[in-house]
N, C-alpha and C positions, 0 to 999 in steps of 0.2 A: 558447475555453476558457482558465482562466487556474487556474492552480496556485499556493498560496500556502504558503510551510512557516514557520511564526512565527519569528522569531529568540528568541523567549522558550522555545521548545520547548530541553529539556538534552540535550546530547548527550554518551552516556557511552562512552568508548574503554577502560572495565574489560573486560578478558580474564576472566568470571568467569560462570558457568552462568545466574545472573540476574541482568544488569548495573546495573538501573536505567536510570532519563535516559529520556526522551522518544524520542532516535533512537537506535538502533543498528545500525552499519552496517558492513562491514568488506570487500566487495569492491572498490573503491576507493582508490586511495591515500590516505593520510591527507590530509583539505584542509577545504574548505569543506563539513561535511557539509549543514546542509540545503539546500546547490545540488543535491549529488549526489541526495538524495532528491527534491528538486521534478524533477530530469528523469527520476528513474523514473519515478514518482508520473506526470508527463506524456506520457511514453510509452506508458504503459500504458494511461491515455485514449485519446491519440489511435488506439491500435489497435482499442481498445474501441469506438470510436465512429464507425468506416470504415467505409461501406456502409450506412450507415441512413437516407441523405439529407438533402437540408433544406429538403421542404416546411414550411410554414409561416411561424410570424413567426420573424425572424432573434431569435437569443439564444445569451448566453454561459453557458456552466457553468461556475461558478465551486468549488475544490475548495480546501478548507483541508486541509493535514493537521494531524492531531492524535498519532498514535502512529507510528512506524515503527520495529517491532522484528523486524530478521533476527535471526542466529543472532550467536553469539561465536563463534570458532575453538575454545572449548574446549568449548562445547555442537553447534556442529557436527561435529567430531571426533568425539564419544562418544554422548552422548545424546537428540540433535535438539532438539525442541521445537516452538515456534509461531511460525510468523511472523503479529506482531499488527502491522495494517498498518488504519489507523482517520482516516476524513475524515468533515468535513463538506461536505453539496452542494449548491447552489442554483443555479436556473435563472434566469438574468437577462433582461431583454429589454438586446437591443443598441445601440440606437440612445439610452436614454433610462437604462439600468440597473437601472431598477427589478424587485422581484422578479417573476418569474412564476411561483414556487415558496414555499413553505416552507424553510429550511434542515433539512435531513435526516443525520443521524449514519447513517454506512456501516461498521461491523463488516466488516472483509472478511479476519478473520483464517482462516489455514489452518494446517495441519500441515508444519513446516516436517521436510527428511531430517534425520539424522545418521549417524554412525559412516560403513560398510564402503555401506552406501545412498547416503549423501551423497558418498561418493569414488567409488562407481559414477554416481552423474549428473553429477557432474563432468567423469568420462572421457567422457561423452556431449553436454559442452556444458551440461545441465540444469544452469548456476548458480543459485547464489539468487536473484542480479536475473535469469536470465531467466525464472526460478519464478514471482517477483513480477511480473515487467512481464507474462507468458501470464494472471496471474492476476486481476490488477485490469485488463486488457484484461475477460475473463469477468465480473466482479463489473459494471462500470460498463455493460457492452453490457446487461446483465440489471437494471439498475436504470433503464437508458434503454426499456428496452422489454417489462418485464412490471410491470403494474400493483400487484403485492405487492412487489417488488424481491427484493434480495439477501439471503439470512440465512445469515450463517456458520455452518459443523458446532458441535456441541459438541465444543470438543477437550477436557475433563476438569479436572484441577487446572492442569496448565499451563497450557490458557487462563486460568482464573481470576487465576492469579497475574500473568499479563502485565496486567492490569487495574490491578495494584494502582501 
């Protein structure tokens, strides 16, 4: 598996309900964010992908991100939102690289908490990154092994706008 998060992707550190930028991220200290994304984004694979074996021919799954948008502190406080968390994914062979797949766009957006929700999962550990790495574990396990893959909820106008 190899996790790629572009350096061309913006990464916006506005405190503000709809931040913009490409990544938004804020459990983390401030740093390198798309590292901090590519080892979520990686984690969540490799959980995703325990236990399914590896008969057949050896191959890499290769995963770009393209969106990852948690919450802001002033839209997780108040009024939630989406986490819009968006790759691309292609199956490699191993030995030679070539594809054995199509590249495939993954929607794997969910409903992210907020307010009095969001401070009670908290008190229970339920972070955001551990929201998203249980979630793209789910999404990628379901994309490796049902023939139609994943298709995220409609979450309404929020989602839409996280598109934009």
């Amino acid at each position: 598996m190899r996790v790629r998060v572009p350096r061309e992707l913006k990464v916006s550190e506005a405190n503000r309900f709809y931040p913009g930028g490409d990544i938004v991220w804020r459990e983390d200290p401030k740093g390198d964010r798309h590292e901090q994304v590519r080892r979520i984004v990686e984690t969540g694979i490799v959980e995703g992908v325990q236990g399914l074996g590896d008969a057949g021919r050896p191959a890499v799954l290769d995963i770009e991100v393209t969106r990852f948008h948690a919450l802001t502190e002033k839209a997780r406080y108040t009024v939630g939102g989406v986490h819009a968390i968006q790759f691309i994914m292609q199956m490699r062979d191993a030995g030679t690289g070539a594809p054995l797949s199509e590249p495939k766009f993954v929607k794997a957006d969910f409903k992210a908490l907020g307010g009095q929700e969001a401070i009670r999962a908290e008190a229970r550990g339920l972070t955001q990154k551990a929201r998203i790495t249980r979630h793209l574990a789910q999404v990628i396990r379901t994309e490796m092994t049902d023939p139609r893959g994943y298709h995220a909820a409609n979450l309404g106008l929020i989602g839409v706008l996280n598109q934009l």
